[in-house]
Structures are given as structure tokens and as C-alpha cells.
VEXFIPA-102018 format. One record per residue: residue number from 1; x, y, z of N, C-alpha, C in turn; residue in one letter. Coordinates in steps of 0.1 Angstrom, whole numbers. Each point is the difference from the previous one (the first is absolute). Example, Ala and Ser with C-alpha at 12.3 -4.5 7.8 and 13.67 -1.06 7.14 Angstrom:
BEGIN
[1,[132,-57,78],[-9,12,0],[9,12,0],A] [2,[-4,11,-7],[9,11,0],[-8,11,8],S] 
END
This chain:
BEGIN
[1,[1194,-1258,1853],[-13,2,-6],[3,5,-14],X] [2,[-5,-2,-9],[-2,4,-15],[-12,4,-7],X] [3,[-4,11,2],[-14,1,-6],[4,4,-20],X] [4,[-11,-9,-8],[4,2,-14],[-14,3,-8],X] [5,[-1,2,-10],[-10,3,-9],[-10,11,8],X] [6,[-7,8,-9],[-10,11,6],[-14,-8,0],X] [7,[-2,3,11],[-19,-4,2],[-10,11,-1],X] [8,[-7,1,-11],[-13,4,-9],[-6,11,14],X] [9,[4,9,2],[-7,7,15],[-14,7,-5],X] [10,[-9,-13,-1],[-14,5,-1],[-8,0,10],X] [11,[1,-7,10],[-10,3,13],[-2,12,5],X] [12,[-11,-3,6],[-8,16,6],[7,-1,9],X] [13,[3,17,6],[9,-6,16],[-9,5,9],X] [14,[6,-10,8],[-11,-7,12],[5,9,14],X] [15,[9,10,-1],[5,12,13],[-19,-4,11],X] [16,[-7,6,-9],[-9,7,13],[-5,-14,6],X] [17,[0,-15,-5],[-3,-6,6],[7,-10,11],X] [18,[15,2,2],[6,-1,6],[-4,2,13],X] [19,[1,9,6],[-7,7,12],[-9,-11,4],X] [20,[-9,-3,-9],[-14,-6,3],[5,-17,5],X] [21,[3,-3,-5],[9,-15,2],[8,-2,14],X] [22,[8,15,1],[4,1,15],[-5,0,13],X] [23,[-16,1,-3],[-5,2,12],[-8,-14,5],X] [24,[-4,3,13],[-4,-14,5],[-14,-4,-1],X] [25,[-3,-12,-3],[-11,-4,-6],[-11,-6,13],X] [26,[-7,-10,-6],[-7,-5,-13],[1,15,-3],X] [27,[-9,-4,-18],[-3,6,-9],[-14,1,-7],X] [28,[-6,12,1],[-14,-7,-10],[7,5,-11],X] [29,[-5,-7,-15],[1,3,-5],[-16,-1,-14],X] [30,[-2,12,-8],[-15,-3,-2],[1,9,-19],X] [31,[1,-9,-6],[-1,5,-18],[-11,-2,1],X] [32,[-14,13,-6],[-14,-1,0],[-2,1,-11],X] [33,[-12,-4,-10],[-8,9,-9],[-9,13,2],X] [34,[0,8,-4],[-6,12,2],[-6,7,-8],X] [35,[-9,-8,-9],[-6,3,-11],[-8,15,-1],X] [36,[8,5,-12],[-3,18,-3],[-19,-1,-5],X] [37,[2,-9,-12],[-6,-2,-10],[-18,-1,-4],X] [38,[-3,-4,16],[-16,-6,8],[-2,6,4],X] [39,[-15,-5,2],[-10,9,9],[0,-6,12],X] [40,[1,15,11],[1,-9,15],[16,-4,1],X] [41,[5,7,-5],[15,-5,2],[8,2,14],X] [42,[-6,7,9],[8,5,13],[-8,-19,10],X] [43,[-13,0,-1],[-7,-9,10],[7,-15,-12],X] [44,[3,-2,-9],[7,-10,-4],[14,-2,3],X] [45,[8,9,4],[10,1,4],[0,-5,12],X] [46,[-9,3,7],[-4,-3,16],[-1,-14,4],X] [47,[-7,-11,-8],[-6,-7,-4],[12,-8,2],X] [48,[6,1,-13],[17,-6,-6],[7,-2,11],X] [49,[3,11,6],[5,1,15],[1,-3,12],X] [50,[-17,-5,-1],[-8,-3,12],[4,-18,1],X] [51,[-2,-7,-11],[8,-12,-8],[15,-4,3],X] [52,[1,9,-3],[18,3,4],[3,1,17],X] [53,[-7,7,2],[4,1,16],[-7,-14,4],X] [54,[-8,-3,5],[-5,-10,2],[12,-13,2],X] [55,[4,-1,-15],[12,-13,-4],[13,2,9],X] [56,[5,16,4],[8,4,6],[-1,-2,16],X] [57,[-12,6,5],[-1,-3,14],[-2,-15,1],X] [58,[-3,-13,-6],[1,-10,1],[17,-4,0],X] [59,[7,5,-1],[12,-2,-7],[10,3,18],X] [60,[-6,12,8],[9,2,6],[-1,12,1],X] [61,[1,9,-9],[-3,13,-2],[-5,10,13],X] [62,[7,7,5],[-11,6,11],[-12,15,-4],X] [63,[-7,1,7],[-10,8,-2],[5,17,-4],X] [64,[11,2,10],[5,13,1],[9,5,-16],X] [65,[6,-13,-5],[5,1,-14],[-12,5,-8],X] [66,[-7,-13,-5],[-13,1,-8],[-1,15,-1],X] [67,[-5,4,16],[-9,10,-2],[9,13,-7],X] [68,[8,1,0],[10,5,-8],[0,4,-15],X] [69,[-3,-12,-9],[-5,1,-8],[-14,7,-5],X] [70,[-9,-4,8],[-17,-3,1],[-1,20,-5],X] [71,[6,11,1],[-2,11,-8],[3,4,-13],X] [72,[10,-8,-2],[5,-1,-15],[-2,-7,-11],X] [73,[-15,-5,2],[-5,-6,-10],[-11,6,-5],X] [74,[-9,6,7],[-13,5,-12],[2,7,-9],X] [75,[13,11,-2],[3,7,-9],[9,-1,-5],X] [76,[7,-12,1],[9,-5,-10],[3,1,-12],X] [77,[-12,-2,-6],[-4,-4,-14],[-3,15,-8],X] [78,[8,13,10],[0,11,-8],[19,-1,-5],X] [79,[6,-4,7],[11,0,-1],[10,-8,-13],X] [80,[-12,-18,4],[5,-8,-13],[-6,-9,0],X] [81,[2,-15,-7],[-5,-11,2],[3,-9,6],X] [82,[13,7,8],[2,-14,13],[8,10,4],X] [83,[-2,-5,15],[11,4,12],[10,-10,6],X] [84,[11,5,6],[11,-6,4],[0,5,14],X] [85,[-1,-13,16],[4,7,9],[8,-10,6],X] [86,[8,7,7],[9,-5,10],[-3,8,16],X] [87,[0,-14,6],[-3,9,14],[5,-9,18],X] [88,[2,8,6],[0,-8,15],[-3,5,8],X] [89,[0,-10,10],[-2,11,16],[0,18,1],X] [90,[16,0,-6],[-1,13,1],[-6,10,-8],X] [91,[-9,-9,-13],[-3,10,-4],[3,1,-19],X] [92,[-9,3,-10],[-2,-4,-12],[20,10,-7],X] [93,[3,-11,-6],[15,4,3],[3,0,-20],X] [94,[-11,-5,-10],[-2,0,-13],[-15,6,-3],X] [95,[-2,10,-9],[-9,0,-9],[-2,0,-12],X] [96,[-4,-3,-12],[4,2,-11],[-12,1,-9],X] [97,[-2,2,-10],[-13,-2,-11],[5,-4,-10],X] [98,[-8,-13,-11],[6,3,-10],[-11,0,-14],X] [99,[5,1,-12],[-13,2,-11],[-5,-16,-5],X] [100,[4,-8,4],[-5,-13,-3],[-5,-10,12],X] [101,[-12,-4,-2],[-2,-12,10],[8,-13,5],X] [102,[4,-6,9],[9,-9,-3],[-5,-15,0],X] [103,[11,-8,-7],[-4,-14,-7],[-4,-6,13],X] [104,[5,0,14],[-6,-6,7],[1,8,11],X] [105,[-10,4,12],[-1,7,10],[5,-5,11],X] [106,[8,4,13],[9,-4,8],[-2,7,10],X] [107,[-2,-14,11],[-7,4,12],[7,-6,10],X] [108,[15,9,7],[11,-17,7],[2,10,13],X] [109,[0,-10,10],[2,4,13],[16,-5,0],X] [110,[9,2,5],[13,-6,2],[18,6,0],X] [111,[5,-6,10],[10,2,5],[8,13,-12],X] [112,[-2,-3,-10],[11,12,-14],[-14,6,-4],X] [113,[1,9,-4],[-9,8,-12],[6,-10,-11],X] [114,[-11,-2,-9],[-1,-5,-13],[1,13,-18],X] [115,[12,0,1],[4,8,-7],[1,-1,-18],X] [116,[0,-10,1],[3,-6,-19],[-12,11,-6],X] [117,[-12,-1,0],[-12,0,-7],[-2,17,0],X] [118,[9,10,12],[4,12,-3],[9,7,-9],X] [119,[13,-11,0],[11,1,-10],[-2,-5,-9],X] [120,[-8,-7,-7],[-3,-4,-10],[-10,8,-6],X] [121,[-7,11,5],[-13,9,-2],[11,14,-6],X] [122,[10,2,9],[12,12,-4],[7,-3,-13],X] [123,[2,-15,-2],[9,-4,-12],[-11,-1,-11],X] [124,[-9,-2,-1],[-12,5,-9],[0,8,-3],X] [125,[1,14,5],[-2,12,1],[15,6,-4],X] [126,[10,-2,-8],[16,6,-4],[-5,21,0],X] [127,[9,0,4],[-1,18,3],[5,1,-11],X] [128,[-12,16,-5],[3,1,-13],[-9,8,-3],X] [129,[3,10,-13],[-6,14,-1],[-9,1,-13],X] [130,[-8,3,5],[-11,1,-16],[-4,16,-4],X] [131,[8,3,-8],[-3,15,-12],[-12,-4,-7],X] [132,[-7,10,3],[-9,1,-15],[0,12,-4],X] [133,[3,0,-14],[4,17,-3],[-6,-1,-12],X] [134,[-2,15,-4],[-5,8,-9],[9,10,-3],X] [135,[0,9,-7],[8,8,-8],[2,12,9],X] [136,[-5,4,6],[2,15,12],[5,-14,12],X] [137,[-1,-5,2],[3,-8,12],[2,-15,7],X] [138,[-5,0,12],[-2,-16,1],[-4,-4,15],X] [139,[-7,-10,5],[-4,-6,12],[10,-9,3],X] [140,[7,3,7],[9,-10,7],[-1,-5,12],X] [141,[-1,-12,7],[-4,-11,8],[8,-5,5],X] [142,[10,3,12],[11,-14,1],[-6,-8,14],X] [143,[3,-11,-3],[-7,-8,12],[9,-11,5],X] [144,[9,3,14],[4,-9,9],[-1,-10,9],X] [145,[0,-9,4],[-3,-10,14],[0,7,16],X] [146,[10,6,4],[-2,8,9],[-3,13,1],X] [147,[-2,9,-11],[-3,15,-6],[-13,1,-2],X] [148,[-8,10,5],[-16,5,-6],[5,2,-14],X] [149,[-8,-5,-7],[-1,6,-15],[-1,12,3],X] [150,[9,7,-11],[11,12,-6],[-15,2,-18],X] [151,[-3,9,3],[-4,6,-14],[6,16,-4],X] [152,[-2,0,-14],[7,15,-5],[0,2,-10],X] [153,[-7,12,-6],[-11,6,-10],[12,13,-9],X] [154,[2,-3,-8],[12,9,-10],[-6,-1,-10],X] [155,[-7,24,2],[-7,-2,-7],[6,7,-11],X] [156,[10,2,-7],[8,11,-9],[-3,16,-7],X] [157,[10,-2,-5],[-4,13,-15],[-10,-5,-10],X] [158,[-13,1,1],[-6,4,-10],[-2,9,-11],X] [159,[9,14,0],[5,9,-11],[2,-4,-10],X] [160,[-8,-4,-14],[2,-2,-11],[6,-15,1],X] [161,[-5,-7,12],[-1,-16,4],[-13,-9,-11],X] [162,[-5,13,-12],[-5,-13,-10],[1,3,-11],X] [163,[2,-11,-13],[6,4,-10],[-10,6,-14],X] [164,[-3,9,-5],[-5,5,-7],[-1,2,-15],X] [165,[-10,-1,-6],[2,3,-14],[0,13,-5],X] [166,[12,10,3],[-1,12,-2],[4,1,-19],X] [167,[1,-8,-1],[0,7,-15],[19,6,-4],X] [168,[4,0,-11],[8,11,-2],[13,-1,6],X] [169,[9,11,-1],[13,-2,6],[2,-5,15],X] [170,[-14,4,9],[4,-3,9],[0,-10,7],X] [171,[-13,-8,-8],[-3,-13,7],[8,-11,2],X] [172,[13,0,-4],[11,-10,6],[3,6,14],X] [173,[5,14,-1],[2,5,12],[-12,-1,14],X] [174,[-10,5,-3],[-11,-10,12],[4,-10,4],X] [175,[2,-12,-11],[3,-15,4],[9,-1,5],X] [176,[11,10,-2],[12,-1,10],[-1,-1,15],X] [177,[-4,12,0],[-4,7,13],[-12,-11,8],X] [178,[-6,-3,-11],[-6,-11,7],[8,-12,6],X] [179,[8,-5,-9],[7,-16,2],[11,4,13],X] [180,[3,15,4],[8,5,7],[-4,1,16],X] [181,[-13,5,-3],[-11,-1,13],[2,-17,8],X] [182,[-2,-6,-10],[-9,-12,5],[13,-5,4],X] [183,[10,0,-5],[22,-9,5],[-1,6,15],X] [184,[-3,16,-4],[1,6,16],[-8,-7,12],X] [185,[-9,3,-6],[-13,-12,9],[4,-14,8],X] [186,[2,-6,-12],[6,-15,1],[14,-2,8],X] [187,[11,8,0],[10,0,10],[-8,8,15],X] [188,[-9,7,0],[-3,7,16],[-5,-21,9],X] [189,[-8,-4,-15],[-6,-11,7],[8,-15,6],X] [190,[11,1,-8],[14,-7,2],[5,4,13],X] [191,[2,10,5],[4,5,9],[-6,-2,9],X] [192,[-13,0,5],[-7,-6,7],[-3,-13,4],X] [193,[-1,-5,-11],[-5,-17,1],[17,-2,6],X] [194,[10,2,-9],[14,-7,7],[1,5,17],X] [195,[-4,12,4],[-3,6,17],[-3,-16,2],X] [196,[-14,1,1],[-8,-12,6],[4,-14,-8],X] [197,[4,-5,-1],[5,-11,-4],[16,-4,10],X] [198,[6,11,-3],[12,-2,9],[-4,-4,16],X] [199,[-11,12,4],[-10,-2,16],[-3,-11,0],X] [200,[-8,-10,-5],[-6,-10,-2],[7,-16,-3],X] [201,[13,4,-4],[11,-10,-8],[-9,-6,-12],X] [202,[-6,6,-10],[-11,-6,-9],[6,-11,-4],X] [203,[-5,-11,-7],[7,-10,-8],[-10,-2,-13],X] [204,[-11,8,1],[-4,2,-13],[-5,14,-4],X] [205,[1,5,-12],[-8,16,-1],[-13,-4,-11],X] [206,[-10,3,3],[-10,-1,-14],[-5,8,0],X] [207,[2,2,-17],[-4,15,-6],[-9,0,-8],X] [208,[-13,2,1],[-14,4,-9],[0,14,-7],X] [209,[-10,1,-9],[-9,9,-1],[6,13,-16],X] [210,[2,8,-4],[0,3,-8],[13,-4,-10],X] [211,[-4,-10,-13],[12,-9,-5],[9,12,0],X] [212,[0,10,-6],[12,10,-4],[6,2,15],X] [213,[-9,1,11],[7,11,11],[11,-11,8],X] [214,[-9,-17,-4],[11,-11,10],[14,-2,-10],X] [215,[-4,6,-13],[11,-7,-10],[13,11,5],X] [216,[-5,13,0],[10,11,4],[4,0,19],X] [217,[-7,-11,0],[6,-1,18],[3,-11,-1],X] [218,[6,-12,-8],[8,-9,0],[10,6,-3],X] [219,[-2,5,-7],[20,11,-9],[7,4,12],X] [220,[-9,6,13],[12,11,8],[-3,-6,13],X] [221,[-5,-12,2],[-2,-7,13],[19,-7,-1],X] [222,[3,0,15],[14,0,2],[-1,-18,-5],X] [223,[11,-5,-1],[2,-15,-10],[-6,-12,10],X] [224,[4,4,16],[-4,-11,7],[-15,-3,3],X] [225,[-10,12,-6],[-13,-2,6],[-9,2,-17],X] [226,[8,1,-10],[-2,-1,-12],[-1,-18,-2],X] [227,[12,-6,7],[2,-13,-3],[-11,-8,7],X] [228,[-9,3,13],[-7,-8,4],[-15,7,2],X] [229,[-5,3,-16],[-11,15,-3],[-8,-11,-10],X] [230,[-10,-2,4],[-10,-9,-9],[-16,14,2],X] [231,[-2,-2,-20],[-11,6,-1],[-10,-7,0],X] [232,[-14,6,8],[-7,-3,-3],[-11,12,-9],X] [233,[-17,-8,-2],[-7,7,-4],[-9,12,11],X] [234,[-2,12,-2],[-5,8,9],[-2,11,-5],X] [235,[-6,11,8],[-2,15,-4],[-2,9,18],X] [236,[6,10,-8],[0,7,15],[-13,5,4],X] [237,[-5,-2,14],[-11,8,1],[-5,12,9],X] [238,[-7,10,-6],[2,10,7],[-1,-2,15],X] [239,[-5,-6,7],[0,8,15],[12,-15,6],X] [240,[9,1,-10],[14,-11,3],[1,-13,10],X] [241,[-13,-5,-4],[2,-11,4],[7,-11,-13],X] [242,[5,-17,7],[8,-6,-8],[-7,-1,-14],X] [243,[3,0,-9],[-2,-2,-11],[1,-10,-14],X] [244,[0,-10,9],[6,-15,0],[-10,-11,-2],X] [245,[0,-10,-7],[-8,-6,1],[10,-14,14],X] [246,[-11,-4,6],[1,0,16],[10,-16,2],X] [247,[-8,-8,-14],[-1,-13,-1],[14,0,-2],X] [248,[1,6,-15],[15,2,-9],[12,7,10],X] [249,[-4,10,11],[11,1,13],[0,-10,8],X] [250,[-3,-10,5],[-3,-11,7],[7,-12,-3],X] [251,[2,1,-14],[4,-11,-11],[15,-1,-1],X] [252,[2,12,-2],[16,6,-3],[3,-1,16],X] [253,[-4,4,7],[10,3,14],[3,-18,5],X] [254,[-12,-5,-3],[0,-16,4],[14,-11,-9],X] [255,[-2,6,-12],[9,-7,-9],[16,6,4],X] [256,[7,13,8],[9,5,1],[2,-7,15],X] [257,[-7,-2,11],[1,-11,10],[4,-10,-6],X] [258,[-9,-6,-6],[1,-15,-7],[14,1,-5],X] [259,[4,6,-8],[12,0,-6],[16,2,14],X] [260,[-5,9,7],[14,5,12],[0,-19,5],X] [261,[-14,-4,7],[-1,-14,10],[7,-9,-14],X] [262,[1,0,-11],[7,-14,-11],[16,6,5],X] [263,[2,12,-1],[15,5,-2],[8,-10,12],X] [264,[-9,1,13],[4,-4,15],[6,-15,-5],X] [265,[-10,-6,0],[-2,-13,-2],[10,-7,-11],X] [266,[-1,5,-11],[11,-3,-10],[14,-3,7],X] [267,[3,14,8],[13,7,7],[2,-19,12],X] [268,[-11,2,9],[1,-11,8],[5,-15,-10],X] [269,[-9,-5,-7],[6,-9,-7],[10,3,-5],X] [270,[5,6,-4],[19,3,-10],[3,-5,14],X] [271,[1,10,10],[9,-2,13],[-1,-15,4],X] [272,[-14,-2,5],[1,-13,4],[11,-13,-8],X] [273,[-3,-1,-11],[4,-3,-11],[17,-2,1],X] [274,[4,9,1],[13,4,3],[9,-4,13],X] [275,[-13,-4,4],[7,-5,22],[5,15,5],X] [276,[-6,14,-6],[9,10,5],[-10,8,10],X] [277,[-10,13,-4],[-5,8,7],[-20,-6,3],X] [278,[0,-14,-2],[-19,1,-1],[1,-10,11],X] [279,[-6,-2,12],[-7,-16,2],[-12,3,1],X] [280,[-7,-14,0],[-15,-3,0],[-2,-6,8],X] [281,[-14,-2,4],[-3,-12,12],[-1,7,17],X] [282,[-7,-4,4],[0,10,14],[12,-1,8],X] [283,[6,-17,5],[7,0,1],[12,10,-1],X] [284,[9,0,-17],[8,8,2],[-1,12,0],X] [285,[-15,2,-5],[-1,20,2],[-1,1,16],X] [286,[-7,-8,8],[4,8,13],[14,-7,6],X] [287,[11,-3,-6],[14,2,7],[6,10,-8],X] [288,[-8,7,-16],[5,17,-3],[-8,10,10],X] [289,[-6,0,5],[-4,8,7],[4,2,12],X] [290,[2,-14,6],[7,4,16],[10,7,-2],X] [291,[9,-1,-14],[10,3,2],[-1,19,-5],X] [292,[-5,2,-4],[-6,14,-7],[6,0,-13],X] [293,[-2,-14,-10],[7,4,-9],[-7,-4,-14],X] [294,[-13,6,2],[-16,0,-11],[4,16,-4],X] [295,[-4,-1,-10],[3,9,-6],[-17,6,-6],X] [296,[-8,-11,-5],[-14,2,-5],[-6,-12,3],X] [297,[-10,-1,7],[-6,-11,5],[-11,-7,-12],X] [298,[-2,-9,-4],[-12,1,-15],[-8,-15,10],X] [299,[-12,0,2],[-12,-4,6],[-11,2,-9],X] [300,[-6,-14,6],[-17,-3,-5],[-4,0,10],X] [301,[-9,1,3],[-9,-3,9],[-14,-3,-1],X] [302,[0,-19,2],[-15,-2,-2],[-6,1,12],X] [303,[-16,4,-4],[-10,-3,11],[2,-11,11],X] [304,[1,-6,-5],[1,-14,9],[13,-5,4],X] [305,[12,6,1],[14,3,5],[0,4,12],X] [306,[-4,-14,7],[4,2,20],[12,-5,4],X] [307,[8,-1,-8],[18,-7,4],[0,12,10],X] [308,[10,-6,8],[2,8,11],[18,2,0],X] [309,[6,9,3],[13,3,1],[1,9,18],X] [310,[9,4,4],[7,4,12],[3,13,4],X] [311,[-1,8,4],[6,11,0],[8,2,11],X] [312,[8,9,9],[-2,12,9],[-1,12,0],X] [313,[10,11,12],[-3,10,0],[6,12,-9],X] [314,[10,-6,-5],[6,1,-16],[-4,-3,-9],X] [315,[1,9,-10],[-4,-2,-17],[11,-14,-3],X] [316,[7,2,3],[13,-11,-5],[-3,-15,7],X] [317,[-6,-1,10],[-3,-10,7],[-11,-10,-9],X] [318,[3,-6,-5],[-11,-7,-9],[3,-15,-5],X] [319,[-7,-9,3],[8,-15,-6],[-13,-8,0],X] [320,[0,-8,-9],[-11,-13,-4],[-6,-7,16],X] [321,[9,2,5],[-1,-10,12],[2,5,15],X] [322,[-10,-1,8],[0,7,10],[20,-3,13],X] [323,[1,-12,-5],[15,-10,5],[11,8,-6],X] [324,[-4,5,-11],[14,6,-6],[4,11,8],X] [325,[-12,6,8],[3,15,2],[2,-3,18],X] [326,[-2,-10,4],[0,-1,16],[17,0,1],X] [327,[4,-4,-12],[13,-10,1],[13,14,2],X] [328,[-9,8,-9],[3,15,-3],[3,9,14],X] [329,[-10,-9,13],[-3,8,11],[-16,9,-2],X] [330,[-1,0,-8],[-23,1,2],[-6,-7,6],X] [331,[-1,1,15],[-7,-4,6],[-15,-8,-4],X] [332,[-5,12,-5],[-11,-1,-1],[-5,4,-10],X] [333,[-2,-7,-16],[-1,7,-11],[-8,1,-6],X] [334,[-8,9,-8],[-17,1,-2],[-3,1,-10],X] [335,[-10,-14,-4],[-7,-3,-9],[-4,11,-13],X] [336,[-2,-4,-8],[-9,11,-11],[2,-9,-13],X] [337,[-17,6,-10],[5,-3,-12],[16,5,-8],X] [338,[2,-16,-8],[11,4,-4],[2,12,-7],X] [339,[-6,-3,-11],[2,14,-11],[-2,13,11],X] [340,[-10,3,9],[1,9,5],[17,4,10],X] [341,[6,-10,7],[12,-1,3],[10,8,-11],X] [342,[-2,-8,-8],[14,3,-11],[-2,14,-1],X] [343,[-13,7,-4],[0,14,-3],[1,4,9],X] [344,[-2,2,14],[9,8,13],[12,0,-2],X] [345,[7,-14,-3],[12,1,3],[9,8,-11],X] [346,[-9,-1,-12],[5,6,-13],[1,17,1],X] [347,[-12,7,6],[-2,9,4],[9,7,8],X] [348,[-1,-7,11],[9,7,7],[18,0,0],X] [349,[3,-12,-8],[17,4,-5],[0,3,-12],X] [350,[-11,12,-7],[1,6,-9],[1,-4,-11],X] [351,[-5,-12,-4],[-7,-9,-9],[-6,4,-7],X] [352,[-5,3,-16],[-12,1,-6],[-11,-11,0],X] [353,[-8,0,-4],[-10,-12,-3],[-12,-2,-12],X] [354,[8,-3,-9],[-11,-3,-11],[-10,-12,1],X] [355,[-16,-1,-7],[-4,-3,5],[-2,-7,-14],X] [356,[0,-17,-4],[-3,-10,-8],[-15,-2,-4],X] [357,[0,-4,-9],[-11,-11,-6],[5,-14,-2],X] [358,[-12,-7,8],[1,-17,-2],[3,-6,-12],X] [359,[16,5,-4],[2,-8,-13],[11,-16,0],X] [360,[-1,0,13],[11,-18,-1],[13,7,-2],X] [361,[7,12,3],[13,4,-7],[7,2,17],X] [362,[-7,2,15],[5,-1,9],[-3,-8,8],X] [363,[10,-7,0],[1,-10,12],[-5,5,16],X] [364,[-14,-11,1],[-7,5,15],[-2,14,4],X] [365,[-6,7,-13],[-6,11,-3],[12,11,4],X] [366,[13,-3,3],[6,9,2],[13,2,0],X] [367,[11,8,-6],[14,5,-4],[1,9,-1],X] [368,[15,1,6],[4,13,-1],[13,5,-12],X] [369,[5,10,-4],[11,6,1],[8,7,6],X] [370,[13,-4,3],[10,0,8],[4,15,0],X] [371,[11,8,12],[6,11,-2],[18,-7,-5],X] [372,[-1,-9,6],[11,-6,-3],[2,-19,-2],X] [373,[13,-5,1],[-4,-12,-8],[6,-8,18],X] 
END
């Protein structure tokens, strides 16, 4: 075996959902809208749901599942604008909320939990810490995939924390004492933000709000969270909520996704390219997987993507063709969407999984990178 070149380790990791993949199915699985925004928002939730369930119990779905869900919808829409569930027999085994509605709502009864449209909601979302500081202090925000948001309020020395026109011999010295306050300030808030960033593994820091207080907390922020520190426009507000304009956070965290999913994909073509660490094509990604030797799984997944692939009772057990795996001694080997397949299998031999846009760059929506060649 020869493993060569480094692979871009930007995927969310997928630990807690592992578990989830290991247990035995069907699976409902249910991405809602849960609009904050309206009037009557709990009985429109109901509504949405009622829609949804419907499509599901036609599907197979049993009653005792459903009804599972059927409490966790009228107040949804305090939480966010869509919900994420995963659930079975035994019992609702995902919950999740998130701040945006999604492009299309997902209502699937079936053998795998349908996982893309979660991991693809996490890789949206890059963990990452937002300062907004002022000159005594700062609002700091770090926010993870598996972590409750982390907030923390550093409020400093105010003592001669503003600079003065005293007139006369002294008034340089005020300004000293002033420009001295505010360094001290600016390193308490460095300290912090780097705490929660390290907690969180940020991959971005953004810093708002007083030009002087972010300019003096670029200077003493440590080099590695200096280097991936985009300012934006903001002001701190007193009772410390974000201070951000919402759109302009939305924009940047999307474009630092956008940017990690090119890095993958570049990485895969070089490899491919090379005959060394990439294949494409379902095919040979599921003979890297049986063998446990995916390293990052990179998937599309369209709507309308009912290919079917094989599984069994192993993550590793996985092949295009239900024949390959009898041949293997699987008796009996069970159906599932593909893409859903591959991310079990990917999951469970410790696989990442980044999650594509339909751009013609992978072959049958799906490739991997290799641990080895």
C-alpha cells in the first residue's frame, strides 16, 4: 500500500452519525419547513406535515413511526426554519433545526436513512467564531455541528479606556493609557475567541464592530486564526446579541463551504488524473469501500436518483450488484438507494463525506479519495 499527497481535511465529521447508520431499519426520514416568519405558523406546520405524512403512510410507513414525529412539529418554527428527523421503530434517533428553509422538502420511507441533505446542511454551516468587539470588550459566538452554541461576553478595563482632549503635558499620556487599555482588552478577547475556536475546530473567525478595537485584535490573535479572520460590517449591541448583518454572515460562511467542496474536487481530479488516489463512477467507488479504502466520499444526490446498490450487515459489505456479494457468501443482500448505500458504507469505515453540486466534474454523481493507492 502507498498512500501519497495530503487530502484538504475539510469535512464535517460525521462521529455522531455513525451510530445512526448502524442500527436496523427501515428508516423515516423527514427534512421539513418550519416557517418562523407567519402568521399561524404552529397550525401551518401541521398542515406541511399532515401532507407529508400522508405521502409517507402511502409509502409503507407505519402509524407508530409517524406518530413519533406528529409532536414535534407545531413548535418547530421557534427553533428554526426547517427540521431534520431521523427515526424508527425504536424511536426518533435524529433531531436537528436549522436557520434556513430547504430547497426541497424530504419525505422517504426506506431501508437507509437518507443522509446527504443533513451533511450537506453541516457543510453549509463551517464552524466558526464571530467577535464583535468594541474597545472595553467583545461578544463572542463560536458555533459547532455537534456543540450547543458557545457564547462569551469580555467585558474589560474601562479605566481611562477613552481618549481625551486633556490639553497640555498630559494629554499624550491619557492617550497612552488609553491605547494601553484597549491592547489589554483586545488580547483578554483573543484569548477567548482562540478557547472556543480550538472547542469548535473553527475554520473561520469573523470579526465586526469597532474599526480600531478589530484592527488591535488582528495584531495579537494567534497566526493560525488571524489567517482564516474575515471582517465584516457590525456594532456591538448592548444586551449582546450578534451584531452582524445576517445576510453578509450567510454569504461568507457559504463562500468558505464553497471554497473547502472546490479544494475536494480539484484534489479528486489531480488524483484521478494521475491513476493514483481518486476513482469515480459507482462502480469503482463501491469496490473502495468494500475494501475500507475511501478516505472522503464526494456525492450528489439528485431528487430523482433511485439507482439502487446492495448492502449487508457490514459497513464494508457493499457492491453495485446484488451477484457480487452472494459470490462473497451474502446470502441475502439488501437493496437501498445507492447514494444512500455508499454513505453507510462510507460512515461506518470512517469515511468523511463531502457533499457536491451538479457540476459534470463527477462521474455518476459520485468519487472518492483514496487512503491509499
Amino acid at each position: 500500500m502507498e498512500a501519497r499527497g495530503d487530502t484538504p481535511r475539510v469535512w464535517t465529521d460525521p462521529a455522531d452519525l455513525v451510530e445512526l447508520v448502524a442500527r436496523p431499519g427501515p428508516f423515516l426520514t423527514v427534512h421539513l419547513t418550519t416557517e418562523s416568519g407567519v402568521e399561524q405558523a404552529s397550525p401551518r406546520n401541521e398542515t406541511r406535515w399532515r401532507s407529508r405524512r400522508s405521502e409517507l403512510a402511502a409509502a409503507g410507513a407505519p402509524e407508530e413511526v409517524l406518530a413519533l414525529v406528529d409532536p414535534l412539529v407545531g413548535d418547530a418554527h421557534l427553533e428554526g426554519e426547517a427540521m431534520f428527523i431521523v427515526a424508527t421503530a425504536g424511536g426518533v434517533h435524529h433531531l436537528s433545526h436549522w436557520p434556513s428553509p430547504p430547497a426541497r422538502e424530504l419525505a422517504r420511507w426506506a431501508a437507509l436513512p437518507s443522509l446527504v441533505p443533513l451533511l450537506d446542511l453541516r457543510q453549509s454551516l463551517p464552524p466558526h467564531v464571530l467577535v464583535v468587539a468594541d474597545r472595553t470588550g467583545a461578544d463572542v459566538v463560536a458555533v459547532g455541528h455537534d456543540l450547543p452554541e458557545r457564547s462569551h461576553s469580555v467585558d474589560g478595563d474601562t479605566h481611562h479606556g477613552r481618549k481625551v482632549q486633556a490639553g497640555g503635558w498630559s494629554q499624550r499620556r491619557y492617550q497612552e493609557r488609553a491605547e494601553n487599555v484597549w491592547e489589554h482588552n483586545a488580547k483578554d478577547v483573543a484569548e477567548v475567541a482562540t478557547r472556543l475556536a480550538e472547542r469548535v475546530d473553527a475554520r473561520l473567525v469573523v470579526l465586526a464592530g469597532d474599526v480600531r478595537a478589530v484592527a488591535l485584535l488582528q495584531e495579537v490573535l494567534p497566526d493560525e486564526l488571524a489567517g482564516m479572520a474575515q471582517v465584516l460590517d457590525g456594532s456591538r449591541a448592548d444586551d449582546g446579541t450578534e451584531g452582524v448583518d445576517a445576510a453578509q454572515l450567510e454569504a461568507v460562511l457559504a463562500a468558505v463551504s464553497a471554497g473547502e467542496t472546490a479544494a475536494l474536487v480539484d484534489k479528486l481530479a489531480e488524483e484521478h488524473g494521475q491513476g493514483d488516489r481518486g476513482v469515480l463512477g459507482p462502480d469503482d467507488v463501491a469496490g473502495a469501500l468494500a475494501k475500507a479504502q475511501v478516505e472522503v466520499l464526494l456525492v450528489h444526490d439528485r431528487a430523482d436518483d433511485e439507482r439502487q446498490a446492495w448492502f449487508g450487515d457490514e459497513p464494508s459489505v457493499v457492491a453495485t450488484s446484488p451477484d457480487t456479494l452472494r459470490q462473497l457468501g451474502i446470502d441475502d443482500p439488501h437493496p437501498g438507494r445507492l447514494v444512500d448505500v455508499f454513505v453507510r458504507a462510507a460512515l461506518g469505515t470512517g469515511a468523511g463525506v463531502q457533499v457536491v453540486a451538479e457540476d459534470g466534474r463527477l462521474s455518476g454523481d459520485v468519487g472518492a479519495l483514496l487512503r491509499w493507492t
